[in-house]
MMTF fields as JSON, N, C-alpha, C and O atoms, coordinates in Angstrom:
{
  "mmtfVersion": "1.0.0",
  "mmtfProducer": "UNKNOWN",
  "numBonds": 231,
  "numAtoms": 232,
  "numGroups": 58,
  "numChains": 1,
  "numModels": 1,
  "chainsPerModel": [1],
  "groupsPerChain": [58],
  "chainIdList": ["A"],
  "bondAtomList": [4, 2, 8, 6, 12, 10, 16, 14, 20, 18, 24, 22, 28, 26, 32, 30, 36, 34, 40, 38, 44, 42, 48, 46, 52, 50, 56, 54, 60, 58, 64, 62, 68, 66, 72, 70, 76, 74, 80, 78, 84, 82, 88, 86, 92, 90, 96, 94, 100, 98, 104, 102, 108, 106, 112, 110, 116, 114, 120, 118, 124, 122, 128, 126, 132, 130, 136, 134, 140, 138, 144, 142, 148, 146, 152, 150, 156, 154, 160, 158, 164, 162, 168, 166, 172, 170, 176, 174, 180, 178, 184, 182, 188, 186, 192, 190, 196, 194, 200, 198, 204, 202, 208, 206, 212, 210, 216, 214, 220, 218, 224, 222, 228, 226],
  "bondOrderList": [1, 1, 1, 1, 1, 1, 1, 1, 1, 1, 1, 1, 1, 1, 1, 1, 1, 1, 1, 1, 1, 1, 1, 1, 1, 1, 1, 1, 1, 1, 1, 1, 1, 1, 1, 1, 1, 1, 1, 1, 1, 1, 1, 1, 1, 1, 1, 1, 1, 1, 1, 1, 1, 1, 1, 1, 1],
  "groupList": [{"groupName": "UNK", "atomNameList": ["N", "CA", "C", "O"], "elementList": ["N", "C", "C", "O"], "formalChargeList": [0, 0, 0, 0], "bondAtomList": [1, 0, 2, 1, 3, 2], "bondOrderList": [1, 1, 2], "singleLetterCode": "X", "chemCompType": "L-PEPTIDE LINKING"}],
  "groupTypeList": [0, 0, 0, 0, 0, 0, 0, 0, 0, 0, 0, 0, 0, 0, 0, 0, 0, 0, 0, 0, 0, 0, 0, 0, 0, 0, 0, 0, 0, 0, 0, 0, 0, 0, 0, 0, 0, 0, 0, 0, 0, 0, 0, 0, 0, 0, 0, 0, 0, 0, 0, 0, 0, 0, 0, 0, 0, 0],
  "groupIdList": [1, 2, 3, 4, 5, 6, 7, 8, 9, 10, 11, 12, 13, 14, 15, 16, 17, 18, 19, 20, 21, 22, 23, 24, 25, 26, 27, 28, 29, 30, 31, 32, 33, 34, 35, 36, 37, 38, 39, 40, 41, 42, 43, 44, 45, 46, 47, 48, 49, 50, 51, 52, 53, 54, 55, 56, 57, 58],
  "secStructList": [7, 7, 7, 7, 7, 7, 3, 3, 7, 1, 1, 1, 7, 1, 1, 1, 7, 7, 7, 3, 3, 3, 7, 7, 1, 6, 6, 7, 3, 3, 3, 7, 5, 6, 6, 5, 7, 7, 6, 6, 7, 7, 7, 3, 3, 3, 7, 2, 2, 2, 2, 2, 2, 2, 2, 2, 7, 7],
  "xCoordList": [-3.37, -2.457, -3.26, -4.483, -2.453, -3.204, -3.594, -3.311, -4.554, -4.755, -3.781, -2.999, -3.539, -2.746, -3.338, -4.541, -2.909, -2.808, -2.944, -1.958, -3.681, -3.492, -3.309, -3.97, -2.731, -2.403, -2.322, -1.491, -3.28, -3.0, -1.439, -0.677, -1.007, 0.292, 0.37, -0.607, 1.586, 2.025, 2.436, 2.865, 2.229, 2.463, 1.173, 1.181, 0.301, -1.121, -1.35, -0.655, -2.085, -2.594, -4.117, -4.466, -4.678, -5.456, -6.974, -8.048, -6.834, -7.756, -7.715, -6.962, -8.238, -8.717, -7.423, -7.58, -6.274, -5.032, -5.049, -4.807, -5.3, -5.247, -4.894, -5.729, -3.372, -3.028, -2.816, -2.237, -3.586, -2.851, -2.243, -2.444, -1.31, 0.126, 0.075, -0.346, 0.677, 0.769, 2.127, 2.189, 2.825, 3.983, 3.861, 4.813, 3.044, 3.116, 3.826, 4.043, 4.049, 4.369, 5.67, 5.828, 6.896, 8.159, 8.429, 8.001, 9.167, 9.385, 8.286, 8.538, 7.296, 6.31, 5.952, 6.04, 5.222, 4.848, 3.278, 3.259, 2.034, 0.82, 0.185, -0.284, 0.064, -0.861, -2.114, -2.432, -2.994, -4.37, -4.642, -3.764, -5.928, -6.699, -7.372, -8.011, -7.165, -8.463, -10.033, -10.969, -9.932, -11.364, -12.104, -13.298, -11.05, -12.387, -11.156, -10.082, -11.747, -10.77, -11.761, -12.173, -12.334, -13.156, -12.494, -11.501, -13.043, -12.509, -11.978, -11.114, -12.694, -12.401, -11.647, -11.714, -10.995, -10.315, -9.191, -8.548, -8.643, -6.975, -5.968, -5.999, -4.738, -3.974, -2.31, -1.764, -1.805, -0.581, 0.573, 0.561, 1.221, 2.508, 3.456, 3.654, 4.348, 5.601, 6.771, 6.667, 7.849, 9.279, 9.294, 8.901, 10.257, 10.586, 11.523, 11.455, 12.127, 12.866, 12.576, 13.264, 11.251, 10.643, 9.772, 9.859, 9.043, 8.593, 9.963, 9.709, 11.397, 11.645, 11.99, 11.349, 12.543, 12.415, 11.331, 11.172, 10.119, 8.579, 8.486, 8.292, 8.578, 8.449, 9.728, 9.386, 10.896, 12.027, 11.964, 12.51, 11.098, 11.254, 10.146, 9.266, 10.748, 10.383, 9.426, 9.063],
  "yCoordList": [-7.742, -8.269, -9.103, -8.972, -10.159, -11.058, -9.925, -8.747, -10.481, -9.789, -9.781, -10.731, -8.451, -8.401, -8.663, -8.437, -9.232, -9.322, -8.406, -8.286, -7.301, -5.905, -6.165, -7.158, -5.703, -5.592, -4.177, -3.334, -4.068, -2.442, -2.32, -3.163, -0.908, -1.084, -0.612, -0.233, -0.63, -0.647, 0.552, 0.729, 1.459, 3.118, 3.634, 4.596, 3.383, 3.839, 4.173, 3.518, 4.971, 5.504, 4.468, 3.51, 4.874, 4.029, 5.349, 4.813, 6.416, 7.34, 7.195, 6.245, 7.764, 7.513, 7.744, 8.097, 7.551, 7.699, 6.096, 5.546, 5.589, 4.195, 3.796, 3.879, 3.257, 2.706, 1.105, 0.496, 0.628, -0.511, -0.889, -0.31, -1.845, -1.809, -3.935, -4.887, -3.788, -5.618, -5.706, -5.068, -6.217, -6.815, -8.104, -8.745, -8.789, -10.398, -10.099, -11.043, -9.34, -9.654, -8.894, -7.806, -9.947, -8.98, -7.931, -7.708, -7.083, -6.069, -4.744, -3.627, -5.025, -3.991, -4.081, -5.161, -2.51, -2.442, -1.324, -0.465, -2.064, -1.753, -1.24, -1.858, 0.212, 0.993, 1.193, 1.338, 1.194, 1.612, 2.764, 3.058, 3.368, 3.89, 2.71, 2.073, 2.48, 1.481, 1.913, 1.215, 3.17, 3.171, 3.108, 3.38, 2.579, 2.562, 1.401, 1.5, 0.487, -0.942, -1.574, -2.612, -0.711, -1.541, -2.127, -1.62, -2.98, -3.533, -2.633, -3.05, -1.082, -0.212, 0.898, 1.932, 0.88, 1.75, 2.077, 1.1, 3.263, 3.226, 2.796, 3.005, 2.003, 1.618, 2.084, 1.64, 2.834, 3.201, 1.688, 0.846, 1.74, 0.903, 1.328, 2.36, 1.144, 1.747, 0.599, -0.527, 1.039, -0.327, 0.136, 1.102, -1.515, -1.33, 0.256, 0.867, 0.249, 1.389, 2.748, 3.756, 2.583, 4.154, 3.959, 4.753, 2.625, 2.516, 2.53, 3.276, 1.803, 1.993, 3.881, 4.558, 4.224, 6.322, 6.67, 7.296, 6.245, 6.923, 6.534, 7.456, 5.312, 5.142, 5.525, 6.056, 5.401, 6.146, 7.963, 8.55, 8.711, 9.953, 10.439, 9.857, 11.433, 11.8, 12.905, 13.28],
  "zCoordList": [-13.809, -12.809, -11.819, -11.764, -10.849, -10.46, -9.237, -9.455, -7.348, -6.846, -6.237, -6.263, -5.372, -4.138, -3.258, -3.389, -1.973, -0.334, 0.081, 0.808, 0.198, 0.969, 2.482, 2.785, 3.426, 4.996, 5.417, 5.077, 6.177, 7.174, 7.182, 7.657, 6.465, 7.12, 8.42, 9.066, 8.84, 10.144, 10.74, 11.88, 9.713, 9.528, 9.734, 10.502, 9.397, 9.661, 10.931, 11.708, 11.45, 12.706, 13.047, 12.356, 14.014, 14.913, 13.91, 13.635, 13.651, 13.674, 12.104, 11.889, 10.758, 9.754, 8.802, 7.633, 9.301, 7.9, 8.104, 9.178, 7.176, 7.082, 5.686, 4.785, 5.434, 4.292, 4.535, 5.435, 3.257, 2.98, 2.236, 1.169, 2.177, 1.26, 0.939, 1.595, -0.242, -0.394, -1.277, -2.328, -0.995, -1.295, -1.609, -1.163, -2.224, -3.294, -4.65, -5.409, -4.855, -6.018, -5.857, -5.303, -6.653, -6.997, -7.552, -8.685, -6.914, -7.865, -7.718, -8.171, -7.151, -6.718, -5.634, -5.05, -4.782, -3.536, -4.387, -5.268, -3.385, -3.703, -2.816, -1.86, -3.053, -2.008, -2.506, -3.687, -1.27, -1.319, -0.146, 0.665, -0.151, 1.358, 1.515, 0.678, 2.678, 3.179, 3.627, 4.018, 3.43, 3.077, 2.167, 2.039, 1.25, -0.394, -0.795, -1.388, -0.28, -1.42, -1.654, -1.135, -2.767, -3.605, -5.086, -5.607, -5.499, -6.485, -7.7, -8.472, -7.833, -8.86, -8.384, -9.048, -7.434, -6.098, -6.672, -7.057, -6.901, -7.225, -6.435, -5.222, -7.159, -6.508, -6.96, -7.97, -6.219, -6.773, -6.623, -5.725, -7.483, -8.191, -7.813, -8.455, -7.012, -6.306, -6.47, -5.983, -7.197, -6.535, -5.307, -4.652, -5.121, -3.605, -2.637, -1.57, -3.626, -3.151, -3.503, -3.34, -4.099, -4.142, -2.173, -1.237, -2.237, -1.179, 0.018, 0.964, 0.114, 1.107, 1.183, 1.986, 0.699, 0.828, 1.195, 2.242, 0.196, 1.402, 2.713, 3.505, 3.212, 4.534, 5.446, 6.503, 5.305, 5.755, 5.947, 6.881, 4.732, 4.648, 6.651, 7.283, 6.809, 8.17, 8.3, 9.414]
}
């Protein structure tokens, strides 16, 4: 797959929960930790609407 755009999301805290998330591509939402986005780093594959329920869930 081509790369993603990763961006701090906006859910992340200031202290070490730090996700980043990229939305370029249709149809998928791409999480990482941002402390290990290294090129061999896992990245979970989420649709959009698995992602909008995770970030909605409280």
């Amino acid at each position: 797959m081509s790369k993603f755009d990763f961006v701090k999301s906006s859910y992340s805290q200031l202290a070490q929960e730090c996700v980043e998330v990229a939305r370029n591509f249709p149809g998928v939402v791409a999480v990482r930790d941002s402390k290990a986005p290294t090129p061999d780093a896992p990245i979970l594959h989420l649709s959009p609407t698995a992602w909008r329920k995770f970030t909605a869930a409280q």
